[in-house]
C-alpha positions in Angstrom: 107.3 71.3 112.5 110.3 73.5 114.6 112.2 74.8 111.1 115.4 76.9 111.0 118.5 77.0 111.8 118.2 78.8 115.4 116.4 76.9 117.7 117.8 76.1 120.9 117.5 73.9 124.0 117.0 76.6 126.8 114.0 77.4 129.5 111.7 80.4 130.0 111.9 81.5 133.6 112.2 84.3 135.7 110.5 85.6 139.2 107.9 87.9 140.0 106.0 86.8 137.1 108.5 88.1 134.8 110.3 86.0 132.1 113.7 85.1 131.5 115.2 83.7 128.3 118.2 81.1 129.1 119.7 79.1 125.9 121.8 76.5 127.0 122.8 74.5 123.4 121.8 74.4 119.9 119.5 71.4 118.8 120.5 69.6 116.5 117.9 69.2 113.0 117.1 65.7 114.3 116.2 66.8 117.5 114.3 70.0 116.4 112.2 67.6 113.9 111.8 64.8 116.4 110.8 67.2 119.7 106.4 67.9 117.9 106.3 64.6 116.6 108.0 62.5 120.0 105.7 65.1 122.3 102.3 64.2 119.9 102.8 60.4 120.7 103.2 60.9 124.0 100.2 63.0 124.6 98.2 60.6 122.3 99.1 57.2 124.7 98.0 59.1 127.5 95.1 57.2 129.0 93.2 60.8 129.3 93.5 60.9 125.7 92.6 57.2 125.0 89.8 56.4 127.2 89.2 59.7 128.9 86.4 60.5 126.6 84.0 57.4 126.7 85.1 57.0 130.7 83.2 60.5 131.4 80.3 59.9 128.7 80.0 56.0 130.8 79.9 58.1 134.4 77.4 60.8 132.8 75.3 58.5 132.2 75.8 56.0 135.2 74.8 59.3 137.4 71.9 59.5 135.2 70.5 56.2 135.9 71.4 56.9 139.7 68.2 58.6 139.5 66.2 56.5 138.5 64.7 55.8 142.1 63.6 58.5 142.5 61.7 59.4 139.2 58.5 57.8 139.3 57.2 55.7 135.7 55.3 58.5 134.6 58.3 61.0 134.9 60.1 58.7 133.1 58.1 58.2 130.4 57.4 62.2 129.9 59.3 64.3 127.3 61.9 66.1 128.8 63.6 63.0 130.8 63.6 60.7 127.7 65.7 63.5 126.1 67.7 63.4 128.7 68.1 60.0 128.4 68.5 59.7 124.5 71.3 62.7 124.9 73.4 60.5 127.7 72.8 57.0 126.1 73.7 58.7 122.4 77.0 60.3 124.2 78.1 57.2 125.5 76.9 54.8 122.4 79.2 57.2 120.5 82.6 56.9 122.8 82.7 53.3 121.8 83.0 54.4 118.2 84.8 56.7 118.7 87.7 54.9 120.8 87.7 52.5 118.4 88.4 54.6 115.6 90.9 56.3 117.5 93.1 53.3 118.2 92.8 52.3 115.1 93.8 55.7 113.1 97.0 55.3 115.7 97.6 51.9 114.6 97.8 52.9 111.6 100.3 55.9 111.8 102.7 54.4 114.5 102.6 51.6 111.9 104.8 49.2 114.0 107.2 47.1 112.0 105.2 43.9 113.4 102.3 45.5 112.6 99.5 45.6 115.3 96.8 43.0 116.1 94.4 46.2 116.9 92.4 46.1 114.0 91.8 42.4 114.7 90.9 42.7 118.0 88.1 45.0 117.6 86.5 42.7 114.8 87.0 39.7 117.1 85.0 41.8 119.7 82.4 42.8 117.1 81.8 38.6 116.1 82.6 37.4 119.8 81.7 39.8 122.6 77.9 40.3 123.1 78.0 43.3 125.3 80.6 44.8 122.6 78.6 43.9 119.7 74.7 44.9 121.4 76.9 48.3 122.1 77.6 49.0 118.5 74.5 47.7 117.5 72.7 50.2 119.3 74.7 52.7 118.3 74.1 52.3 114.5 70.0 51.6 115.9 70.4 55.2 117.4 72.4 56.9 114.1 69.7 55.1 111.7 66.2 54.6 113.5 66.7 56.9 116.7 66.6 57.4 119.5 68.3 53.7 120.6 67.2 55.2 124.4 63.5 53.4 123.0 64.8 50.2 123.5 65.1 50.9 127.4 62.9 49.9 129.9 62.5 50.6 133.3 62.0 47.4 136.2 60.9 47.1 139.3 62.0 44.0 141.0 62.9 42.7 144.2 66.5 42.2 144.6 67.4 38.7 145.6 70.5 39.4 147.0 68.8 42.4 149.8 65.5 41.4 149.2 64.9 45.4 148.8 63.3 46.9 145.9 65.3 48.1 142.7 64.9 49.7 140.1 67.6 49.3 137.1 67.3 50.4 133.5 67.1 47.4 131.4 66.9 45.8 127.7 65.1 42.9 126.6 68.2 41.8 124.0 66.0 39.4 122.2 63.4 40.8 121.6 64.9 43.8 120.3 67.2 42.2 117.9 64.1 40.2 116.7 62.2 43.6 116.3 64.8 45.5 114.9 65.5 42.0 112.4 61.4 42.8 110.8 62.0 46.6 111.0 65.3 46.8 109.0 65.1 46.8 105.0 68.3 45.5 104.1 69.5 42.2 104.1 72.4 43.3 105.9 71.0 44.7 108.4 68.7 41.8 109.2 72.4 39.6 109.3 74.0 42.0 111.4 71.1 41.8 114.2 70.6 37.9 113.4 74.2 37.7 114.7 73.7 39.6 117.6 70.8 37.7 118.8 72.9 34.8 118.4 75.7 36.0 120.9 72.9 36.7 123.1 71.2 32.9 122.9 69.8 32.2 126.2 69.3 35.7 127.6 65.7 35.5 128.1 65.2 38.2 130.8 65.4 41.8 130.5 69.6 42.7 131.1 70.7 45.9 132.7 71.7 48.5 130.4 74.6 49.6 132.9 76.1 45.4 133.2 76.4 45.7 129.4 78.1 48.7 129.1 80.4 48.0 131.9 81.1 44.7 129.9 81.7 46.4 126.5 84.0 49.0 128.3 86.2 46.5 130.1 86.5 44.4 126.7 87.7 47.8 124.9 89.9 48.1 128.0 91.5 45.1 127.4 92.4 45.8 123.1 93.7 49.3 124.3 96.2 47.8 126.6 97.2 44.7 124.2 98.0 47.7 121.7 99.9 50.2 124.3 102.0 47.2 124.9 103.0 46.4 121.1 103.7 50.4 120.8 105.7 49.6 124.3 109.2 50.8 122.9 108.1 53.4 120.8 106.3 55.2 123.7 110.0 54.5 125.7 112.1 55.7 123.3 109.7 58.8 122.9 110.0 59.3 126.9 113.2 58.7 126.9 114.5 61.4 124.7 112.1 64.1 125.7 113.3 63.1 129.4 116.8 63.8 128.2 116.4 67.4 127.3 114.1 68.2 130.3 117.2 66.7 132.4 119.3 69.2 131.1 117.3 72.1 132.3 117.1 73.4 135.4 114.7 73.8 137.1 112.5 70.7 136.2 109.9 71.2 134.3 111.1 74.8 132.7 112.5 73.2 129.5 112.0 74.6 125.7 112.8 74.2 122.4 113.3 78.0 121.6 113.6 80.7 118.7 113.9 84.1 119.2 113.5 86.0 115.8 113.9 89.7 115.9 111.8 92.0 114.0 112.3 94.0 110.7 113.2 97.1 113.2 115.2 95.2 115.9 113.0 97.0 118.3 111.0 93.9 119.0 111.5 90.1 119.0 109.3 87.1 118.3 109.7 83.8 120.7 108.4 80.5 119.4 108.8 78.2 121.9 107.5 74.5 122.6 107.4 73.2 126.2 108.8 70.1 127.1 106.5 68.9 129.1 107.3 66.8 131.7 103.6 65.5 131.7 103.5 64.4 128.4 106.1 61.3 129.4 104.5 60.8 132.9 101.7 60.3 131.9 102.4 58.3 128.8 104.8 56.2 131.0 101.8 55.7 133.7 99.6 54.6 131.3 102.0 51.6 130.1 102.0 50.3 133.5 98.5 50.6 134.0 98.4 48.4 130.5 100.2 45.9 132.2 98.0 45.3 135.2 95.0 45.3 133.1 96.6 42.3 130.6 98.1 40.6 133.8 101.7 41.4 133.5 104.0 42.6 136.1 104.3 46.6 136.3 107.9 48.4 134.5 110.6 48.7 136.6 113.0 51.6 136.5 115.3 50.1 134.4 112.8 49.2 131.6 111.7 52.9 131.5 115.0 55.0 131.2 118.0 52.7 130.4 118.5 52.9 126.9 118.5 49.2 125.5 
């Protein structure tokens, strides 16, 4: 947290690579609180933050199975590609887990006076959704009885939409949940893959691995955006205010919140100083309105985003 009495609104510039200090008011103690905490938020709604992390483990291991017509079964079945496999499928197994626990931890600290329907939503996703729930399944096969990559199989079919050959990494569902229903110990854990078999009722051929994880994805897609938009004003208000102080800086994009402490001597000085990046509420902002698309409602306008209300 900024503390002291000293800190200022100001900016850190100069040319030539040399530095400049301009103070251009005090800030006030709400202010100098509000500035880390406002600036956290922000970074935290960022869709890099939220769903950077399991987007790159889902294209890491896309590009993996991209390979896959050119490695023969006998590659495929040797040492060093399974590891490969088990290190990509394990990365991206543990994104979902991890963005859920994410949103959720948020949920909790934004703690919106309405409360948030997060929580619920991923439960719903865990009874309903069958890619959602085969996802997390595999994930506690892989942290329990690994490596979950064991329950992939390669085929080699004709495709009946080219009529070419292809070659796609799949899982036979039901037969893994039945196996996986002998193999486990606990009652529990035979309920939990009972229940998955169940959402999977019907699927009697092999299912691509990829279709289920794009499925799974798009369903966490959909949770993240029905939360950004209950935290809707709080991510405004946040924007708005650090948008304020940046306004009052020029140039764009210079601002601080500044100290500059002299030393015991007065020969030297110590700067703290926290950027007011512009970023922070671009990005925060862009993410809201990419929220909106994905639930189906119409992007912010102008007005919604820096009128005060």
């Amino acid at each position: 947290m900024l503390e002291g009495d000293d800190w200022s609104l100001g900016a850190m510039v100069g040319p030539n690579g040399e530095s400049e200090i301009r103070l251009v008011r005090p800030l006030s103690l709400e202010e100098r609180e509000r500035i880390p905490a406002a600036l956290a938020r922000l970074r935290d709604f960022s869709g890099h933050a939220l769903i950077g992390p399991i987007v790159d483990a889902l294209n890491e291991l896309h590009t993996f199975f991209a390979e896959l017509p050119s490695v023969g079964q006998l590659e495929y079945q040797r040492g060093p590609y399974r590891s490969r496999l088990s290190g990509r499928l394990s990365a991206a197994l543990t994104a979902f887990t991890t963005l859920r626990s994410m949103v959720e931890t948020s949920a909790r600290t934004l703690d919106l006076p309405m409360g948030s329907s997060t929580p619920d939503n991923f439960d719903r996703l865990y009874r309903q959704h069958r890619c959602f729930r085969l996802v997390w399944m595999l994930r506690n096969l892989d942290q329990h009885r690994p490596p979950a990559a064991s329950a992939i199989t390669i085929s080699s079919d004709e495709d009946p939409e080219t009529g070419e050959t292809r070659v796609r990494p799949v899982i036979d569902v039901l037969g893994v949940c039945a196996h996986n229903v002998e193999a486990s110990q606990q009652e529990k854990y035979k309920r939990q893959w009972r229940e998955c078999a169940a959402l999977w009722e019907g699927f009697t051929e092999p299912v691509d691995i990829r279709a289920v994880f794009e499925q799974a994805y798009k369903a966490c897609e959909t949770v993240v955006a029905a939360y950004m938009r209950e935290a809707e004003y709080v991510i405004l208000d946040d924007a708005r205010f650090i948008a304020r102080l940046v306004g009052e800086i020029k140039p764009i994009g210079a601002a601080c919140a500044l100290r500059v402490v002299e030393g015991d001597s007065k020969a030297s000085i110590t700067i703290d100083a926290t950027h007011l990046d512009t970023l922070a509420f671009g990005e925060a902002v862009a993410s809201l309105d990419a929220a909106r698309k994905i639930l189906g409602e119409p992007p912010l306008k102008e007005s919604e985003v820096w009128n005060e209300q």
